[in-house]
C-alpha positions as CSV (number, residue, x, y, z in Angstrom):
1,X,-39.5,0.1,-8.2
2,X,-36.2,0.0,-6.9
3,X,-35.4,-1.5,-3.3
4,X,-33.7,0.4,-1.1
5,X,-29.9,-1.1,-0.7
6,X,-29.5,0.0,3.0
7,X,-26.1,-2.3,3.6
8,X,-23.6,-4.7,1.3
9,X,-22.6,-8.3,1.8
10,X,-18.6,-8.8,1.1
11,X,-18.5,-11.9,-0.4
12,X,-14.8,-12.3,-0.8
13,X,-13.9,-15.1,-2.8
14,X,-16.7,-16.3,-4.5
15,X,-15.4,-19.6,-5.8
16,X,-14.0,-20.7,-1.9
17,X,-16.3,-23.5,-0.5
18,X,-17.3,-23.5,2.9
19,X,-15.2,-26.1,4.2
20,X,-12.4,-23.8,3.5
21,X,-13.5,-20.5,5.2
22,X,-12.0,-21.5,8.6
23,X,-8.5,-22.4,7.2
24,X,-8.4,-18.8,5.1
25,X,-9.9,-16.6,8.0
26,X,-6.7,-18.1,10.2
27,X,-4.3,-17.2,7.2
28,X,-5.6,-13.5,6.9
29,X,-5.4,-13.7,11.1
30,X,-2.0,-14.6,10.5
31,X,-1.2,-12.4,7.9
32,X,-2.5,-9.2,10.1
33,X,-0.9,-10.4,13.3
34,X,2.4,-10.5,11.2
35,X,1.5,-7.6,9.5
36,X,0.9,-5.4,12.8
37,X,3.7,-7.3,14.8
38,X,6.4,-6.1,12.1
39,X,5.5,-2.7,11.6
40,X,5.2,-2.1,15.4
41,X,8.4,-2.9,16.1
42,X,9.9,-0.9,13.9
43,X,7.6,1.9,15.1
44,X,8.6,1.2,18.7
45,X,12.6,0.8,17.2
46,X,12.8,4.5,15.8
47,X,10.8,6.0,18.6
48,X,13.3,4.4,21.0
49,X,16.4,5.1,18.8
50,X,17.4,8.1,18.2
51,X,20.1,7.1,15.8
52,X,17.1,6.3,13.3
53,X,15.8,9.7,13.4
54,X,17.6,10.4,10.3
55,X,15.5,11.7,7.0
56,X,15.0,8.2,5.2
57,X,14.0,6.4,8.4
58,X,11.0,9.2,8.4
59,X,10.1,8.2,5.0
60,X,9.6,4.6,6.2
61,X,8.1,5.5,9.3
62,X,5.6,7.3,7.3
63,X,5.3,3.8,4.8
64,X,4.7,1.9,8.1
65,X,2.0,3.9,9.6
66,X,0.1,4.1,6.0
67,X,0.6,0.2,6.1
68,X,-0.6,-0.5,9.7
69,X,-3.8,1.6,8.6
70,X,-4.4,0.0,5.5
71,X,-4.8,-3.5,6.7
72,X,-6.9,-2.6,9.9
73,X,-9.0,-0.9,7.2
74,X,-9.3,-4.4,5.5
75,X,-8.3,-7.2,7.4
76,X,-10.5,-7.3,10.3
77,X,-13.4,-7.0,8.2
78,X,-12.5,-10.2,6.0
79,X,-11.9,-12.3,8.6
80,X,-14.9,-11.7,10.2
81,X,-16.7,-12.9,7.5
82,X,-14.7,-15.7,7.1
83,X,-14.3,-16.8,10.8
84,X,-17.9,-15.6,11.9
85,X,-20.1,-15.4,9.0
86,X,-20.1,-11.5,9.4
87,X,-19.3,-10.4,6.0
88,X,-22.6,-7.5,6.2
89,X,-21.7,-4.3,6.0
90,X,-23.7,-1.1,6.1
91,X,-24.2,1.2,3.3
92,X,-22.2,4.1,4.7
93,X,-19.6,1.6,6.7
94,X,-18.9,0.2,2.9
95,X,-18.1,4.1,1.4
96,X,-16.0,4.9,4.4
97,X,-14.1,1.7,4.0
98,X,-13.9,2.5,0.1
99,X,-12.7,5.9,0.9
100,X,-9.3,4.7,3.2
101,X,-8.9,2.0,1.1
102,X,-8.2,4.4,-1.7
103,X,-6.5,6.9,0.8
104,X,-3.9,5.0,1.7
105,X,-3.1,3.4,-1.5
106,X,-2.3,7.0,-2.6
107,X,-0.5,7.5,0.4
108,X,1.6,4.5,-0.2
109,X,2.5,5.7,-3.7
110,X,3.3,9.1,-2.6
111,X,5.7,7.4,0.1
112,X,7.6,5.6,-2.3
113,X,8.0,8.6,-4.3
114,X,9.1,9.9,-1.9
115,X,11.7,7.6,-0.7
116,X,13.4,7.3,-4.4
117,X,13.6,11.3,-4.2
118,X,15.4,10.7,-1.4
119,X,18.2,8.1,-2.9
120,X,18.3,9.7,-5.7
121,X,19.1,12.6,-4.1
122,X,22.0,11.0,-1.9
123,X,23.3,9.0,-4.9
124,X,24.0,12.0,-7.4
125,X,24.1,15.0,-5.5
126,X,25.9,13.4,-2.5
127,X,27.9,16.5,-1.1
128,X,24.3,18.4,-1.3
129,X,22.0,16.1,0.4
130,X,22.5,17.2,4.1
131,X,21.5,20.6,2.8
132,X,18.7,19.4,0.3
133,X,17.4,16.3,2.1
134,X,16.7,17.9,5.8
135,X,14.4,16.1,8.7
136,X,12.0,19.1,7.8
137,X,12.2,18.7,4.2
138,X,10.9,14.8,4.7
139,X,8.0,15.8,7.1
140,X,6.5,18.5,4.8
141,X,6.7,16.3,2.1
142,X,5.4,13.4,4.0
143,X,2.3,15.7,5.0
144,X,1.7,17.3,1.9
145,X,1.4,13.5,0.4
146,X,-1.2,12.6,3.4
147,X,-3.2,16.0,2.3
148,X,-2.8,15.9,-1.0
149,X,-4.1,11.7,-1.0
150,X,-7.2,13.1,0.9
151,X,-8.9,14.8,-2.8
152,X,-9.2,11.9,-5.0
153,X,-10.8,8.8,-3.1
154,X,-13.2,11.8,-1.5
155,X,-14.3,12.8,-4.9
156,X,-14.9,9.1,-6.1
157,X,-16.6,8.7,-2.5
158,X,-18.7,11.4,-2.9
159,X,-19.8,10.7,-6.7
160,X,-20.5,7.1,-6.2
161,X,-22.3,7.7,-2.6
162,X,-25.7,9.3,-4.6
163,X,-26.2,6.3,-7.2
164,X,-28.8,4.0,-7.6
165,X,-28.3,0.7,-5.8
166,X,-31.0,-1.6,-5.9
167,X,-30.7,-5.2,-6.4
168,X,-27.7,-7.0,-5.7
169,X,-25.8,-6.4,-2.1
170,X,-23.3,-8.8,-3.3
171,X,-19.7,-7.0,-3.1
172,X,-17.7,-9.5,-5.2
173,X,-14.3,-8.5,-3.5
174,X,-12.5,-8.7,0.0
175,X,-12.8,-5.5,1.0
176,X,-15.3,-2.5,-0.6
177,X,-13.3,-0.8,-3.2
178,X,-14.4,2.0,-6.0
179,X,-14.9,-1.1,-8.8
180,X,-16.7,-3.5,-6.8
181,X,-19.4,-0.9,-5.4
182,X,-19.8,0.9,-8.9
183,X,-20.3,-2.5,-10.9
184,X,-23.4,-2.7,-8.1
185,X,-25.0,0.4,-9.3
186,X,-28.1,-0.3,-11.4
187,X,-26.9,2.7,-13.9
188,X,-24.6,3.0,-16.7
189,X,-20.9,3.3,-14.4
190,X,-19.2,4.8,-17.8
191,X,-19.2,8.5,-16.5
192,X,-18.0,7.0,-12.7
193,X,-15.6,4.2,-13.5
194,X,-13.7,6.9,-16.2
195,X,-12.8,9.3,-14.4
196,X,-11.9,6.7,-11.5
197,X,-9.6,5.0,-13.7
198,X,-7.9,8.2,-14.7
199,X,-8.0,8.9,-11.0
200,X,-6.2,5.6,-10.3
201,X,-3.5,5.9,-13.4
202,X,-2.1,9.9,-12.5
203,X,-1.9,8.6,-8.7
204,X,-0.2,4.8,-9.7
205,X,1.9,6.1,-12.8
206,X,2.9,9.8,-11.9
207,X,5.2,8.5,-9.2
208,X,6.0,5.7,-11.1
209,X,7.3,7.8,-13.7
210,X,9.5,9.7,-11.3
211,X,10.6,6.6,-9.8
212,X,11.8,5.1,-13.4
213,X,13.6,8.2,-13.7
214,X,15.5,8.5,-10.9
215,X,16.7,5.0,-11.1
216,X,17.8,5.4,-14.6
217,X,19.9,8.5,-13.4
218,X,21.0,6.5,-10.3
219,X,22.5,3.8,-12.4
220,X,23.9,6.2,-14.4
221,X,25.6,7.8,-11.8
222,X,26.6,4.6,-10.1
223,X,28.3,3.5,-13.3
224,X,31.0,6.6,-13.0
225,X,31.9,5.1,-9.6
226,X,35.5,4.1,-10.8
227,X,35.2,0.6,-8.2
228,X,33.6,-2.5,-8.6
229,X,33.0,-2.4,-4.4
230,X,31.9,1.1,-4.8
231,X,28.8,0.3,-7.2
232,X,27.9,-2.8,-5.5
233,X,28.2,-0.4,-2.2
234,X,25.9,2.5,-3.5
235,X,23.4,0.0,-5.4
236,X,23.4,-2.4,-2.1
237,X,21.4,0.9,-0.8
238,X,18.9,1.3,-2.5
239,X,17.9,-2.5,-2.7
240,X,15.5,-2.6,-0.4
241,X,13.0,0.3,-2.1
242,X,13.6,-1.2,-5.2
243,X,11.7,-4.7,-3.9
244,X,9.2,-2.4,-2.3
245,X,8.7,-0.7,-5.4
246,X,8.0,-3.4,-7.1
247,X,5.9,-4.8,-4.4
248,X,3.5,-2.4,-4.6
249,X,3.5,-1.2,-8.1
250,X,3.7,-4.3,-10.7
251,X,1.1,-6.4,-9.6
252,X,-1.1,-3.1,-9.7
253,X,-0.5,-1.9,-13.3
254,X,-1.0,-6.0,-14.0
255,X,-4.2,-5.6,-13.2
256,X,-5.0,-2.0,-14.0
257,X,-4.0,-2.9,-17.9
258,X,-5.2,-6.8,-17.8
259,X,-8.6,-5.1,-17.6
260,X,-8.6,-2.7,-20.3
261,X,-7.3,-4.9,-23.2
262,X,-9.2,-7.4,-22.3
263,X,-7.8,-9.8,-20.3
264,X,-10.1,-11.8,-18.0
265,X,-9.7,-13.7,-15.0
266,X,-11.9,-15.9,-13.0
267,X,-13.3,-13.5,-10.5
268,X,-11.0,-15.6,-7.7
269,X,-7.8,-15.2,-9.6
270,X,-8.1,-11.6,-9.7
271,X,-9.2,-11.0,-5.8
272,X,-6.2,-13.4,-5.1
273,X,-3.9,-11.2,-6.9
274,X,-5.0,-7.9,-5.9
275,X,-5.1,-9.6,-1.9
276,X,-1.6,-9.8,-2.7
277,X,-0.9,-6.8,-3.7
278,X,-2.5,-5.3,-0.5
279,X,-1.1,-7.3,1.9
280,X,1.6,-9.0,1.4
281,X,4.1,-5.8,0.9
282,X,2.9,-4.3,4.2
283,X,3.6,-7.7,6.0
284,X,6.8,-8.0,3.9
285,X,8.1,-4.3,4.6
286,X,9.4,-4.8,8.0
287,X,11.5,-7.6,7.1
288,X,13.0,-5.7,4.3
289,X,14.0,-3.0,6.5
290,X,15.8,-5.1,9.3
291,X,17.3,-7.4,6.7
292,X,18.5,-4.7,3.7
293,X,18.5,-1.5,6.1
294,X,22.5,-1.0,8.3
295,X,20.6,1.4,11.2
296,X,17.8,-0.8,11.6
297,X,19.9,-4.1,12.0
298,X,22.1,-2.3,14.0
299,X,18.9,-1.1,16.2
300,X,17.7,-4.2,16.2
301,X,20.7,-6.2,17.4
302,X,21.2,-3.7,19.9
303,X,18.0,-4.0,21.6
304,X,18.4,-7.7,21.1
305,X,21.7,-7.6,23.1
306,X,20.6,-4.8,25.6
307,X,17.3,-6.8,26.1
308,X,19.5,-10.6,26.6
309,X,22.0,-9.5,29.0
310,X,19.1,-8.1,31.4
């Protein structure tokens, strides 16, 4: 007889001792109030500025909504358990968490697609890109990539919603993903976790695969840039998306390929690395964009200055 599974427990890391849970709810606190803090700003910079209302500066203001979302979909949660003992979660609470989690990853990789189209654009067909790379071009790509996202995590939502659940609650993760509920599924998960996984590898490595190849042709056309000071000056531009880039995508094929030649971690090592993964490039992003971004730093001096001498 199977037992009705009506809600889930996230366990989160399950080698952390007790003693501990206090110290790492106040670091994923701190994390989300960094997190939130950083993106807002630069939210409340390009709404303010109109100087930032350019076509790339849409691109990231897409990247920092996406990221805002994503760790209010996962962070509050976690700490919750960690600071209050609330790690239950109801049945349908867990798939709706599963489906944004997913979401927004796709989002995120659309994004960054997005934004290499974009330098890749200004770097080899520079006299073209005010007429190729409009405002409007950038907002109905930016929309078609929130769409588009919607399709996959609803169909692994809406396979993995029917299955049998019926012994352990135990979600062995921080946050309910497609892997950690599926494993719980007292069925074979061959027919869900396949088609998840091919899911996962179109969405991480199609705009991968662009990216690669934009950057190849970038470099290429930065080597016929007859200067020394001009290369530096073109490459210096795209700097910034190329550590966000690799941010989000190298720890995530790590772990995506790890698992199917047989690499095994201890079930901590791999929460800790895909914890990082999730949260550190949204906390990160903000400070990339005042620090590597010209507008932004200029924005943000600005309102520094503006804000001082009142």
């Amino acid at each position: 007889a199977s037992i009705l599974v009506t809600e889930f427990f996230i366990v989160g890391f399950p080698g952390l001792q007790p003693e501990f849970y206090g110290l790492v709810s106040a670091v994923l606190f701190l994390v989300y109030f960094f997190t939130l803090m950083g993106n807002v700003l630069i939210l409340a910079l390009f709404v303010t500025d109109r100087d930032l209302h350019k076509p790339m500066y849409f691109v990231i203001l897409n990247l920092v909504v996406s990221d805002i979302l994503f760790s209010t979909t996962t962070l509050p949660k976690i700490i919750a358990r960690y600071r209050f003992q609330a790690g239950a979660i109801s049945f349908t609470g867990c798939f709706v968490q599963m489906y944004f989690v997913h979401y927004f990853g796709t989002v995120n990789a659309y994004i960054l697609f997005i934004m290499a189209l974009d330098r890749y654009v200004s770097i080899c067909f520079p006299l073209r890109y005010p007429l190729i790379i409009k405002n409007s071009t950038i907002h109905i790509l930016c929309a078609t990539a929130w769409i588009t996202s919607k399709a996959g995590p609803l169909m692994m939502v809406i396979r993995a919603y029917p299955l049998p659940y019926c012994s352990s609650k135990q979600i062995v993760q921080c946050y309910c993903d497609h892997i950690s509920i599926t494993t719980l599924a007292c069925t074979d998960r061959t027919p869900y976790s396949l088609p998840a996984f091919v899911f996962a590898m179109v969405v991480l490595l199609g705009p991968l695969a662009f990216i690669i190849l934009s950057y190849c042709s970038i470099i290429l056309a930065v080597f016929k840039i007859a200067t020394t000071q001009g290369r530096f000056k073109t490459l210096s531009t795209c700097s910034s998306q190329l550590i966000i880039i690799a941010l989000y995508f190298l720890p995530r094929c790590f772990i995506y390929f790890s698992s199917n030649i047989g690499i095994v971690f201890s079930p901590d090592v791999r929460i800790v690395i895909i914890m990082l993964y999730s949260l550190f490039p949204p906390m990160i992003n903000p400070l990339i964009y005042c620090f590597k971004t010209k507008d932004i730093k200029q924005s943000l001096i600005k309102r520094f200055k503006s804000s001082t001498i009142t």
